[in-house]
N, C-alpha and C positions, 0 to 999 in steps of 0.2 A: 341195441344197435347204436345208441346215443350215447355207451361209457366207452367205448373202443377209443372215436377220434379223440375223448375227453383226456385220456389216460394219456395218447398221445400227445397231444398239446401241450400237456404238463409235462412229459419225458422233455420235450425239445425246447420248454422255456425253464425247466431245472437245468442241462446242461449249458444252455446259451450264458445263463445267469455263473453257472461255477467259470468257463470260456473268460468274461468278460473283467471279473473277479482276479483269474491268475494273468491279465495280460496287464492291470490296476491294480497292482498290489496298494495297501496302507501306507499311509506315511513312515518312515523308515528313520534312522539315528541319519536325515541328510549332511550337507556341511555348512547350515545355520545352526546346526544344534552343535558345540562346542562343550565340554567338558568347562564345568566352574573355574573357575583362575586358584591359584593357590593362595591360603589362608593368610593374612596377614603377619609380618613378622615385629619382634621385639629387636629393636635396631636395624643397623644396616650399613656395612663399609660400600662404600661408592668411589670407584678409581675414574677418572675421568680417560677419556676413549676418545679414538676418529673422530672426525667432524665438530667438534667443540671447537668456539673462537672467541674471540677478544676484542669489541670494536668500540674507538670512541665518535663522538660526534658533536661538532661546534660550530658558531653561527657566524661565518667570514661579513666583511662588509669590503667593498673593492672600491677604487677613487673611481670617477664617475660612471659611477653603476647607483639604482636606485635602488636596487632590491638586494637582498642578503642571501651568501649562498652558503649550503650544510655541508661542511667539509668533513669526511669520512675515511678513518681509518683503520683496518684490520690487521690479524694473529690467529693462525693457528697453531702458535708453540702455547699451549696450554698444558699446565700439568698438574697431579696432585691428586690426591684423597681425602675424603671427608669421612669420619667415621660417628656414626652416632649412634649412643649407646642403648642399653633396652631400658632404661628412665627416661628416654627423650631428649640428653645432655649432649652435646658434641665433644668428643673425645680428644683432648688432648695430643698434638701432633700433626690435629689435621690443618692442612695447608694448600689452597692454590696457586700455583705461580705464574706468570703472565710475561713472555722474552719478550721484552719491547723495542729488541731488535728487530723483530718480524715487521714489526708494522709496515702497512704497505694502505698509501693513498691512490688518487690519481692524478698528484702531481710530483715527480721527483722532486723537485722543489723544495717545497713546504716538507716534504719525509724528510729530506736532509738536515733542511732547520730543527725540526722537531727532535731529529735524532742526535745534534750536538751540540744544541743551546735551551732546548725546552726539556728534555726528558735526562740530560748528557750519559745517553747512553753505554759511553765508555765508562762511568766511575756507576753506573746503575744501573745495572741492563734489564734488572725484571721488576714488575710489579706484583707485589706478596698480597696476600689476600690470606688473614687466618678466622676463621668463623666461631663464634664463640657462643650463640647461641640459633635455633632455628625454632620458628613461630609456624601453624598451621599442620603442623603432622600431630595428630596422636598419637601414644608412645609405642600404639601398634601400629608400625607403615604400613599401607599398604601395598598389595602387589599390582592390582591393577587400576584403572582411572586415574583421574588428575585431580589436585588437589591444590590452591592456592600456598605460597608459601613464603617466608620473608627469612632472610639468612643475614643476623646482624654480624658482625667481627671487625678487626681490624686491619687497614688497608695500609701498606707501606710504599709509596710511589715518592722518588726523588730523595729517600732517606730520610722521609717525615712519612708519621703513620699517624689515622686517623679512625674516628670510627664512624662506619658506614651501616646504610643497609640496602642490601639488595632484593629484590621484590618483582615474583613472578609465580610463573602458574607450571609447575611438574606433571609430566606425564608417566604413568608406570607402566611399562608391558612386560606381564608375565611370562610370554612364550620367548624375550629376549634375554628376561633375567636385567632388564636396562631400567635405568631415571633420564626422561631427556626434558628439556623445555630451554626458556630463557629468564633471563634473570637482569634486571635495571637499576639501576643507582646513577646520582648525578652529587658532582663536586666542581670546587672551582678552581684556578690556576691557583690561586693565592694564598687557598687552603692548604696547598702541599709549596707552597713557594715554586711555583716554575714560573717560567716565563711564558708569555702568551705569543703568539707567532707575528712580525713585521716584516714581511720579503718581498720585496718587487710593489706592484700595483696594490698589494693589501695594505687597508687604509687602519682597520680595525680587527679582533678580534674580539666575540664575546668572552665574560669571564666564567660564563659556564659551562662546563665537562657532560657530555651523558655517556656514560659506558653501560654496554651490555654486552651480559656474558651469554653465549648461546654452550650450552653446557649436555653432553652423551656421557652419563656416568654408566659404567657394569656396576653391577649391585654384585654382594654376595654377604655373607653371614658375619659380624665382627668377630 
């Protein structure tokens, strides 16, 4: 009499248990589990893309004012490719170029000056950037994470060229096929011969330049 309800009990906690099972299934391929990025490459041409720009920034002084203010100007007429080769060399031809027409402050003012007695736009209108060598990639890039990176070469602003290095941190994404980050260097008027800006109320101008490049390269195979 005592195996009957036993038999039973156990019929209704096996099926309760399979019930409970198919409404919980196991962890499954959800969508934190992502497929590995792809394997690192030997080089890499990089054409610069949307969103990339050109900004510099310098430290005004005003007649009576105490305090110093950052005057700030941008570009996005950015253009150019970098190619670097599967030894880790940058490739020959590769070039940034930088329409320093674009520029755009937030003083018509000061853009004017800049544009026909600091930069003279009309006998110079772009800033050349050619890279000649790059630090922090091993000779395999990779495809994804970020990677600290310094990109020396030579900078042609005002028809004096000089050499620079710019220094910042890359980011890779796989799934875009993209290089984006930013990238800093700093020069002075007197290094390339311009002149420093005098207009209106402004008393002073520092003599030193901080440009940085915010830079959307598409990747693809050299």
């Amino acid at each position: 009499m005592l195996r009957t309800p036993s038999l039973v009990l156990v019929s209704v906690l096996t099926l309760a248990g399979v019930s409970m099972n198919a409404q919980n299934p196991g962890p499954g391929p959800g969508p934190g589990n992502q497929p590995p990025p792809p394997p690192p490459t030997a080089g890499a041409k990089l054409e610069i893309t949307d969103g990339s720009s050109a900004t510099y920034r310098v430290t005004e002084q005003f007649v009576g004012v105490s305090f110093t203010n950052e005057a700030e100007g941008s570009t996005n007429l950015v253009t150019g490719t970098i190619t670097i080769n599967a030894d880790g060399t940058v490739a020959p031809g590769s070039k940034l170029t930088v329409d320093l027409r674009g520029l755009k402050s937030d003083q018509d003012q000061r853009d004017g000056f800049i544009q026909t007695r600091t930069l003279e736009t009309a006998k110079f209108p772009n800033a050349e950037f050619v890279p000649t060598t790059v630090t922090g990639l091993d000779k395999l890039i990779p495809s994804a994470g970020q990677a600290g990176i310094s990109l020396t070469g030579n900078l042609t602003i005002h028809g004096v060229t000089k050499e620079v290095t710019f220094q910042g941190i890359a980011t890779f994404n796989p799934r875009t096929n993209s290089v984006a980050g930013r990238a800093k260097t700093s020069l002075t008027f007197d290094q390339f011969g311009i002149t420093q800006p005098k207009i209106g109320r402004l008393a002073s101008v520092d003599n030193k330049i901080d440009l940085e490049l915010v830079y959307r390269f598409k990747r693809s195979m050299p």
